[in-house]
C-alpha positions as CSV (number, residue, x, y, z in Angstrom):
1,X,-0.9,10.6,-11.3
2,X,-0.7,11.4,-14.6
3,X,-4.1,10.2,-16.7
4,X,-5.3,8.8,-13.1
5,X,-8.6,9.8,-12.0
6,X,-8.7,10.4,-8.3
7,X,-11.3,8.1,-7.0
8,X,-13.2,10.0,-4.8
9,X,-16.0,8.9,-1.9
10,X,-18.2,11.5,-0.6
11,X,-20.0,10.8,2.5
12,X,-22.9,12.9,4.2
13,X,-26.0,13.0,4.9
14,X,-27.4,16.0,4.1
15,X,-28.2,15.2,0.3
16,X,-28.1,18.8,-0.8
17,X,-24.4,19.1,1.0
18,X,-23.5,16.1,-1.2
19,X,-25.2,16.7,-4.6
20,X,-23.7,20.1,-4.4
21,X,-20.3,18.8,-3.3
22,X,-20.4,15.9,-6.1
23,X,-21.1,19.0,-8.6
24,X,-18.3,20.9,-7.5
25,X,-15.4,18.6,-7.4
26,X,-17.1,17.6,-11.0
27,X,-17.3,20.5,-12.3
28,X,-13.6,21.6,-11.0
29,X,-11.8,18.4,-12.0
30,X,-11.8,14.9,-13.3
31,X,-12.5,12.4,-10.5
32,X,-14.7,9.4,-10.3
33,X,-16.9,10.1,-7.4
34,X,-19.1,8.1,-5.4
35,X,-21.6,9.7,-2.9
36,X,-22.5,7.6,0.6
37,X,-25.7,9.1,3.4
38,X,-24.0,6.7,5.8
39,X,-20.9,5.2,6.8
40,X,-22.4,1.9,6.7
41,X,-22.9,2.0,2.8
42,X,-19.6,4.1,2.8
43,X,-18.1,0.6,4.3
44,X,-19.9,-1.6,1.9
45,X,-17.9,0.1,-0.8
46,X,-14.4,0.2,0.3
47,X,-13.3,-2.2,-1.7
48,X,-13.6,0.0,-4.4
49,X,-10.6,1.6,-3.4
50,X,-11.1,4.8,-3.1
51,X,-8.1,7.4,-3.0
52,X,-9.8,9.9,-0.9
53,X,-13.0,9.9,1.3
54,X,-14.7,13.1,2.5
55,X,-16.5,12.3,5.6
56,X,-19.2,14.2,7.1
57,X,-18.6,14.3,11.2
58,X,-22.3,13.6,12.3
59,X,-24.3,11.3,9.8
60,X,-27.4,10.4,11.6
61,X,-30.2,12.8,10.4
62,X,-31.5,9.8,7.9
63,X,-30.7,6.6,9.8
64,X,-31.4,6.5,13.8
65,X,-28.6,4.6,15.6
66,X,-26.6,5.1,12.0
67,X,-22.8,5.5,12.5
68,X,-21.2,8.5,13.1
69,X,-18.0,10.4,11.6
70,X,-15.7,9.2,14.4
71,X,-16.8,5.5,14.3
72,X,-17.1,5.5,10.6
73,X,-13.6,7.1,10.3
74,X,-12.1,4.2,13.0
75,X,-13.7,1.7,10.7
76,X,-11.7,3.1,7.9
77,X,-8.6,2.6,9.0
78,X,-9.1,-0.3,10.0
79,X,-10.1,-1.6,7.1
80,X,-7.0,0.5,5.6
81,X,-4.8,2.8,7.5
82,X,-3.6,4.6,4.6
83,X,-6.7,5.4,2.9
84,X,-6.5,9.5,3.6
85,X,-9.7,10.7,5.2
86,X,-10.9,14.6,5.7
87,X,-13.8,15.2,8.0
88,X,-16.4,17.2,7.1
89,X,-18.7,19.3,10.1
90,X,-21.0,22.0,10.7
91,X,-18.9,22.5,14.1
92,X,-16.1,25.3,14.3
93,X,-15.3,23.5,17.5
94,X,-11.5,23.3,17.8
95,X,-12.2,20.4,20.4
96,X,-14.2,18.5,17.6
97,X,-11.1,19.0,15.0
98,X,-8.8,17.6,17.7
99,X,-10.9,15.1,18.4
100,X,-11.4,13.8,14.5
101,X,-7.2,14.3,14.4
102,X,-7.0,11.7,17.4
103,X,-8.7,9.0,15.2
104,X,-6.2,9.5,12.6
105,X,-8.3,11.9,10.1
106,X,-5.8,13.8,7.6
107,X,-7.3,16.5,8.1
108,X,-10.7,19.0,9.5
109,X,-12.8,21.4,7.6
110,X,-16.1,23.2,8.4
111,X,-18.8,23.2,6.2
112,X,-19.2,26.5,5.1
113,X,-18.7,28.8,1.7
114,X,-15.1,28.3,1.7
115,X,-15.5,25.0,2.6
116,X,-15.2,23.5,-1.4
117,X,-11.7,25.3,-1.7
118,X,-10.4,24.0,1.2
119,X,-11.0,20.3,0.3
120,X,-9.2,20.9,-3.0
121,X,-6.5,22.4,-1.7
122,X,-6.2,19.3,0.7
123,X,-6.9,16.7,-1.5
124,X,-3.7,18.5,-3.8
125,X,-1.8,18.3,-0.8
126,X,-2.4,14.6,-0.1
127,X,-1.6,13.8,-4.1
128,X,1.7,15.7,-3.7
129,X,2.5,13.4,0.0
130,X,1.5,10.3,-2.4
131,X,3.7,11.4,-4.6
132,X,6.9,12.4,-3.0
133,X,6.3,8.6,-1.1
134,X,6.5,7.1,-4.7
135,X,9.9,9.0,-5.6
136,X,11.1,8.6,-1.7
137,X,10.3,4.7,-2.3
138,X,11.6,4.6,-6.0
139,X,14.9,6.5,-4.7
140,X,15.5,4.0,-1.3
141,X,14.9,0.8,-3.7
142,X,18.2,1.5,-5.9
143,X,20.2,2.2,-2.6
């Protein structure tokens, strides 16, 4: 991913969550970022192709009757099963985190002041996984 930006779609609806998430992953490293307060316009915009989406797990403070994290995330994958999606809650509810795993999230992290880290360190983690596919896939073709 060398000279690649990592498109990256940010999805929450607590606007000073995602202003200050957009800032961080800005300031930190060069992505192309785009910044949803619903899943609904989070789905208008797939077709952008984004490389990673960080979804926020409850998304109806703004919107009444609004999709939530779950259906949002379902919505996703169907649209594209391989588009790697880490939810994003309030919740340190290991039920909740089992729960977004079920519906094929990549991974779970609670908001919190450690919660910025962690989403790097995932989204590095998923690059490397892209990555050792491409080789993987490279190395199986001249088989």
């Amino acid at each position: 991913m060398k000279n690649e930006k990592i498109k990256l779609f940010l999805v929450d609806d607590d606007a000073l969550f995602l202003k200050s998430l957009e800032i961080d992953f800005l300031q930190h490293a060069d992505f192309i970022i785009e910044t949803f307060a619903t899943g609904e316009l989070c789905m208008d915009n797939l077709s952008h192709n984004p490389d990673v989406i960080i979804l926020d797990y409850r998304l109806d403070s703004i919107v009444q009757n609004a999709m939530n994290g779950i259906e949002t995330l379902d919505k996703i994958k169907t649209f594209n099963p391989d588009i790697p999606v880490v939810m994003l809650s309030s919740q340190d509810k290991i039920e909740v985190a089992i729960n977004c795993m079920h519906h094929m999230a990549f991974d779970y992290v609670v908001k919190s002041e450690t919660a910025f880290v962690r989403l790097q360190k995932i989204i590095a983690t998923i690059f490397r996984y892209k990555k050792m596919e491409k080789e993987l896939n490279w190395y199986m073709s001249k088989l």
